[in-house]
C-alpha angles and dihedrals in degrees: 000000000000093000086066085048083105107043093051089053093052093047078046098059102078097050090048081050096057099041091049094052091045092054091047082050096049091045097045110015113190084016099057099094083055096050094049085047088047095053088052089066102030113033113218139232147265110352100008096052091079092063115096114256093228086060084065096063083054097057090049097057086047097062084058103047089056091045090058095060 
């Protein structure tokens, strides 16, 4: 099993994505799309700064998508 670790994590991303971008949406609403932006730059603490930089730009691009909706 641990030679499809991999593979689970990466069918796992989007849905981290999109769950990622909706709670930033439901925390800061209109601001959402800028949070996501500002934790590119500046990684955050405690539980989010495990997640990767580069997930933030997704999110990012997440919150917009929806938005656009």
């Amino acid at each position: 099993m641990p030679m499809f670790a991999w593979f689970l994590r990466r069918s796992e991303y989007p849905a981290l994505i999109e769950a990622d971008a909706k709670a930033l949406m439901a925390r800061f609403g209109d601001q959402a799309y800028f949070e996501a932006r500002e934790r590119r730059r500046v990684p955050p603490v405690g539980d989010d700064a495990r997640r990767p930089a580069n997930l933030w730009e997704r999110v990012k691009e997440a919150i917009r998508r929806i938005e656009a909706r």
